[in-house]
Structure formats: C-alpha cells, structure tokens
VMD Tcl script that draws the C-alpha trace (Angstrom):
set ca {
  {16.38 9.69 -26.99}
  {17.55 9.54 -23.39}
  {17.40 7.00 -20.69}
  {14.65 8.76 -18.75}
  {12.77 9.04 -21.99}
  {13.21 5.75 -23.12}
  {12.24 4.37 -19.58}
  {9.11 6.16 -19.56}
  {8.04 5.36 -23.31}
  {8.66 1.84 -23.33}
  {8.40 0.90 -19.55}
  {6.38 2.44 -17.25}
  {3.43 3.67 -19.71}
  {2.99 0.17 -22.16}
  {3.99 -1.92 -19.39}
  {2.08 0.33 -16.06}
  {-0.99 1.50 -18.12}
  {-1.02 -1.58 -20.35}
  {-1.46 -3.99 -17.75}
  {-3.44 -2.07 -15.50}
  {-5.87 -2.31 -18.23}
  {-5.44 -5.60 -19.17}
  {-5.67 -6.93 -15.74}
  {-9.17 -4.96 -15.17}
  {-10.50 -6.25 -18.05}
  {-9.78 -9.57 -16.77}
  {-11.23 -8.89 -13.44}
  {-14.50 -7.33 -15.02}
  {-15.09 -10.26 -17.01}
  {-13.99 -13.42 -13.94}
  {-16.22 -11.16 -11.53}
  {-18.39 -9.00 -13.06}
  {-17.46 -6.14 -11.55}
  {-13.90 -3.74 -10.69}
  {-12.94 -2.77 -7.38}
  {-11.24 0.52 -7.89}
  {-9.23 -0.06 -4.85}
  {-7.01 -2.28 -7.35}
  {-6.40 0.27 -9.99}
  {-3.98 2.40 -8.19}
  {-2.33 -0.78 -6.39}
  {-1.85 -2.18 -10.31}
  {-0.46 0.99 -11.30}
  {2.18 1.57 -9.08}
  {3.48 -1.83 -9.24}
  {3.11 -2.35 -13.15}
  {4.84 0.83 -13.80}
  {7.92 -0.78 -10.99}
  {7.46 -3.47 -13.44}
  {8.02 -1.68 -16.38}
  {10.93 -0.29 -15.45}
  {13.04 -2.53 -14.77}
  {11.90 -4.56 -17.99}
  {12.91 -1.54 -19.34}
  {16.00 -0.92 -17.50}
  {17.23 -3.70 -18.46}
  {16.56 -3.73 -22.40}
  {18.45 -0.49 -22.00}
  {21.32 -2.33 -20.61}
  {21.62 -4.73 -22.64}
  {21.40 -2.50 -26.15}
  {24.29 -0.38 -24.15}
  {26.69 -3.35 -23.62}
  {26.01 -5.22 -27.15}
  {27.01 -1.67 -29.40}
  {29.40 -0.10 -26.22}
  {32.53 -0.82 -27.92}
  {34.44 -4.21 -26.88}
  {37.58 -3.93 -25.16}
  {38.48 -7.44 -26.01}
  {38.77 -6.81 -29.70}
  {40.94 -8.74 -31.52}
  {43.68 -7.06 -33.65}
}
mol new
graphics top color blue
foreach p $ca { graphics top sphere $p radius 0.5 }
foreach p [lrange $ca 0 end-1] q [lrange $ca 1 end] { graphics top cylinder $p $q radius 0.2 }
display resetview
C-alpha cells in the first residue's frame, strides 16, 4: 500500500466521513434538527483533519523501521 492510499483509507474517509457523521448526530440530537449548510463545511475540514493525523502516523511508522544510521557495531 502507498502513501496516497494509505492517506485516503485511514485519514480522510474514517476521520472526514466519520466525524462528519458523528458531529451531525450530535447536532440532531442538542437541536433537533441539521442544518445542511454544516455538512460540507465538516467535510472539508475533517478530511484536512484526517490527513494530517494520517500524515503523520505515516511518518512516524517510516522513521521507527527506516533503518538507523546510528547503529552500533
């Protein structure tokens, strides 16, 4: 798996649909009712959200198995 793939599987959908979700369902139930002006809004900036959660999980896997140039002998 890739780094675009793995982005977009474990960042922007769980994290950008996920919460969008999440976050409506909260709003339904505090108010009663959704403004759909929201959805979109939530989307875009979940899914930023995502990503960089993301991003940075990938980072981190890449330095802790990238191999050490500080070995000793």
């Amino acid at each position: 798996m890739g780094r675009s793939k793995y982005l977009i599987r474990f960042g922007l959908l769980p994290w950008g649909l996920g919460l969008t979700v999440l976050f409506g369902i909260i709003e339904f139930l505090n108010f009663y009712e959704m403004n759909l002006i929201w959805i979109p809004i939530r989307l875009i900036v979940f899914a930023f959200v995502g990503f960089f959660v993301a991003n940075a999980r990938w980072q981190s896997m890449e330095r802790r198995y990238e191999p050490s140039l500080y070995k000793r002998p």
